[in-house]
Backbone as CSV, one residue per row, in Angstrom:
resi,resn,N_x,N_y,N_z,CA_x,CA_y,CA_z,C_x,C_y,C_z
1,UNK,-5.302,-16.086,18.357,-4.154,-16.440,17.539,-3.257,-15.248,17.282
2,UNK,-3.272,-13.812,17.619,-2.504,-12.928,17.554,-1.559,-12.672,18.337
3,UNK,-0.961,-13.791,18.537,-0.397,-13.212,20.131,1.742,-12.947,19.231
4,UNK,1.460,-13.792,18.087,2.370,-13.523,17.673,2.975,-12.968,16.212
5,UNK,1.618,-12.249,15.493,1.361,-11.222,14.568,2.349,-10.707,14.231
6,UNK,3.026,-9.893,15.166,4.047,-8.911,15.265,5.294,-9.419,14.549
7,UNK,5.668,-10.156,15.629,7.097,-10.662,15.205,6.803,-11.527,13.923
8,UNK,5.335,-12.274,13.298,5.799,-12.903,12.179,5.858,-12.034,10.798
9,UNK,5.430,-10.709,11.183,5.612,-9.676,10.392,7.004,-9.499,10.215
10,UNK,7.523,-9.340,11.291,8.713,-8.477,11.729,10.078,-9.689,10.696
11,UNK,9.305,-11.019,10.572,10.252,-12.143,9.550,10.029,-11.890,8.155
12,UNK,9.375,-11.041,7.619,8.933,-10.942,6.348,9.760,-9.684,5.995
13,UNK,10.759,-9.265,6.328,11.577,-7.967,6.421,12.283,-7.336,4.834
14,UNK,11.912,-8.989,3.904,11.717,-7.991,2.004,10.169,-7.807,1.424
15,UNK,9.359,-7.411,2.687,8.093,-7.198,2.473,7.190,-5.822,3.439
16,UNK,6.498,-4.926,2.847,6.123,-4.018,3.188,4.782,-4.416,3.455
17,UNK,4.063,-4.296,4.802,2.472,-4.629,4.699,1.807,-3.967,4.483
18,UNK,0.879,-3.920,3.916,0.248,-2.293,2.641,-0.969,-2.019,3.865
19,UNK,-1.908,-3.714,4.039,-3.177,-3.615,4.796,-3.402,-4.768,6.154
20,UNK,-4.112,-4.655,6.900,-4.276,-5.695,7.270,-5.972,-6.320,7.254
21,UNK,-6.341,-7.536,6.994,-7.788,-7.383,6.621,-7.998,-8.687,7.206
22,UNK,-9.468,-8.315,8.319,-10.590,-9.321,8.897,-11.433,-9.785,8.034
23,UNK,-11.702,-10.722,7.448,-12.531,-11.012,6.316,-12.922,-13.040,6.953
24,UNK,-13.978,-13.248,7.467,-14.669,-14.331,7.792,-13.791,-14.935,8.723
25,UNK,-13.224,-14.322,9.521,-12.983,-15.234,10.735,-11.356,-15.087,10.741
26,UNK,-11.024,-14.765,9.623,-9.135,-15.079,9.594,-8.572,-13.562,9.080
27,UNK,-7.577,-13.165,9.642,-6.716,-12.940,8.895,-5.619,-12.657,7.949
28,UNK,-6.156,-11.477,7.164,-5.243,-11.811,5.534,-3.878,-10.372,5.615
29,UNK,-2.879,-10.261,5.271,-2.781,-9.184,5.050,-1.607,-9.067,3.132
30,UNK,-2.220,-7.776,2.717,-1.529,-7.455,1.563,0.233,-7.217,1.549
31,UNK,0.422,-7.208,0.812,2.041,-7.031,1.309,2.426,-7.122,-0.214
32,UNK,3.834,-6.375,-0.182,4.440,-6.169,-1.264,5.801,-5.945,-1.017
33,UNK,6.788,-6.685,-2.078,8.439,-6.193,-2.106,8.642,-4.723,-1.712
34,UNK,9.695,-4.632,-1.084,10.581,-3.458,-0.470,11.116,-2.907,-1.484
35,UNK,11.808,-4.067,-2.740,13.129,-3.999,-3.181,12.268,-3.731,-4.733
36,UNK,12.528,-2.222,-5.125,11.956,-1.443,-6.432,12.305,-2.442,-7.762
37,UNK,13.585,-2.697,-7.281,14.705,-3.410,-8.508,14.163,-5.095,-9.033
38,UNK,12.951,-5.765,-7.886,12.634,-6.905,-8.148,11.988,-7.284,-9.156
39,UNK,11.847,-8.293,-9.586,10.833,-8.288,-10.861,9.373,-8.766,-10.240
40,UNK,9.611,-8.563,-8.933,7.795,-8.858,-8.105,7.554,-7.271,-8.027
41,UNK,8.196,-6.297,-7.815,8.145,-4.420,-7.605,6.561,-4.197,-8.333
42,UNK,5.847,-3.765,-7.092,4.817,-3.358,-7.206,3.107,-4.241,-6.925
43,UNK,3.844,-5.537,-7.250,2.937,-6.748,-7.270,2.254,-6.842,-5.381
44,UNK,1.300,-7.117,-5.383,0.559,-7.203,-3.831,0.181,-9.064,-4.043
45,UNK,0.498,-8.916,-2.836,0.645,-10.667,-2.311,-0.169,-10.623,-1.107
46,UNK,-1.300,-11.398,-1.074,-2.198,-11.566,0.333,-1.323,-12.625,0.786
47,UNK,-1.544,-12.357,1.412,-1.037,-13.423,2.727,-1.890,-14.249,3.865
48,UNK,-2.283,-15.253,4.382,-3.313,-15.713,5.464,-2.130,-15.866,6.482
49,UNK,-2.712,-15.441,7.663,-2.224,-15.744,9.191,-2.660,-17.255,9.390
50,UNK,-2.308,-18.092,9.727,-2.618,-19.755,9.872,-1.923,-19.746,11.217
51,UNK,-2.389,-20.945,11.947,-1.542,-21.965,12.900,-1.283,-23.040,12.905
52,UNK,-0.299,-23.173,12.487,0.268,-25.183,12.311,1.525,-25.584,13.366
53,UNK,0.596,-26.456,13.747,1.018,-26.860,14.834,1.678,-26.264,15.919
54,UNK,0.651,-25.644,16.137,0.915,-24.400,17.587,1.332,-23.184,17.245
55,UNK,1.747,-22.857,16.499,2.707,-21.573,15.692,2.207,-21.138,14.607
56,UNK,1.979,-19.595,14.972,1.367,-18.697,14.108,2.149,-18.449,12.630
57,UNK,1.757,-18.684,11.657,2.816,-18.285,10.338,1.852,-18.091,9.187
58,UNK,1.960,-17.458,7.886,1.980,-16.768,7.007,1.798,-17.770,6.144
59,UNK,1.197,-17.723,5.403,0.695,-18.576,3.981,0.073,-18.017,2.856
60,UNK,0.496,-17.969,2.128,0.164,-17.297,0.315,-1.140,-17.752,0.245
61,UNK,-2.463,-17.038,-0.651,-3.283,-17.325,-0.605,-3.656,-17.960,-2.177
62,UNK,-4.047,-19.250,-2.667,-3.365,-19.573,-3.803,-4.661,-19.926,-4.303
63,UNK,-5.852,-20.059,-3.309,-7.530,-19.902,-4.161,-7.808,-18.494,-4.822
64,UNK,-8.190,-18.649,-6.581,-7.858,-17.394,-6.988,-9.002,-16.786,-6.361
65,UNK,-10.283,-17.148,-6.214,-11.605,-16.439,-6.047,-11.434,-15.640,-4.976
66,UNK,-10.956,-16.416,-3.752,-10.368,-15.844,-2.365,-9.248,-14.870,-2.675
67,UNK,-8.479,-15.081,-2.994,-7.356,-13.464,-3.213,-8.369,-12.704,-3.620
68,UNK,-8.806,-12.878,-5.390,-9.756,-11.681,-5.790,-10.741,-11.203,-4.881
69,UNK,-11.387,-11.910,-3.757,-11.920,-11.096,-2.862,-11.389,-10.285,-2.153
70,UNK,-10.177,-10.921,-1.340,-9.514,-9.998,-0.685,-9.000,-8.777,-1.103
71,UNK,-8.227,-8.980,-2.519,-8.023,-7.888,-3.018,-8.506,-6.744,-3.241
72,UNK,-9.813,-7.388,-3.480,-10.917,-6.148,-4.010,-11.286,-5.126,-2.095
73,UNK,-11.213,-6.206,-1.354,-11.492,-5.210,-0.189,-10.062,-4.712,0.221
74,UNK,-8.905,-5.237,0.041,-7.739,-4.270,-0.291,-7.777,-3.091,-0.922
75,UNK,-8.249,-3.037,-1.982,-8.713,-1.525,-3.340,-9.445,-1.004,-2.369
76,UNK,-10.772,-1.416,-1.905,-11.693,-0.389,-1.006,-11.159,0.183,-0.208
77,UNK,-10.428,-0.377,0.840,-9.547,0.062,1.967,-8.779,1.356,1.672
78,UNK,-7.936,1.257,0.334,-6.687,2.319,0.065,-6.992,2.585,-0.889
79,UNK,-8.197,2.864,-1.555,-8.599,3.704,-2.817,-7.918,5.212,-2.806
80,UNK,-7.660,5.815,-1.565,-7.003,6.889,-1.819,-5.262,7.055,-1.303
81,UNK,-5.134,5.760,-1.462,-3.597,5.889,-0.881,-3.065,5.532,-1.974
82,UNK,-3.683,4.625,-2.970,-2.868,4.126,-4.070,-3.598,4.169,-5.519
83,UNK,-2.923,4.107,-7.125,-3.515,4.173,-7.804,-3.355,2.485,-8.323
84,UNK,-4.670,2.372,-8.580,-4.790,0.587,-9.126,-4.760,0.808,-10.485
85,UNK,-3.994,0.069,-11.083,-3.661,-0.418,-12.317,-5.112,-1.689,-12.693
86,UNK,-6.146,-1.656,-13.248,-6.614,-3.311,-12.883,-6.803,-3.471,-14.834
């Protein structure tokens, strides 16, 4: 299913991708506003890679248990790139 990763990144262009994360078969990646001035500035948004109906695209991850996992292996990942507020 990666064959088109790239470019659906490349559509998310008021979004910075912090991580990208393999976690049971799919993946997720973190991402956050570009734009300092937003009232999302600073906030991290997982994201799932999906395919519907043939086409690779991006979906918010809206099970809280599942974000909080991901997240937390987000923190592990960049424990030294970023400071967590939790």
């Amino acid at each position: 299913m990666d064959n088109n990763k790239d470019e659906i990144l490349e559509t998310m262009e008021d979004f910075d991708v912090l991580d990208e994360i393999d976690y049971e078969g799919a993946t997720y990646f973190a991402m956050t506003p570009i734009d300092d001035d937003s009232d999302e500035a600073g906030e991290v948004f997982i994201m799932k890679l999906v395919e519907i109906d043939g086409a690779e695209m991006l979906e918010s991850v809206e099970d809280d248990e599942l974000f909080d996992k991901i997240y937390e292996i987000f923190k592990e990942n960049n424990k030294d790139e970023f400071d967590f507020a939790d």
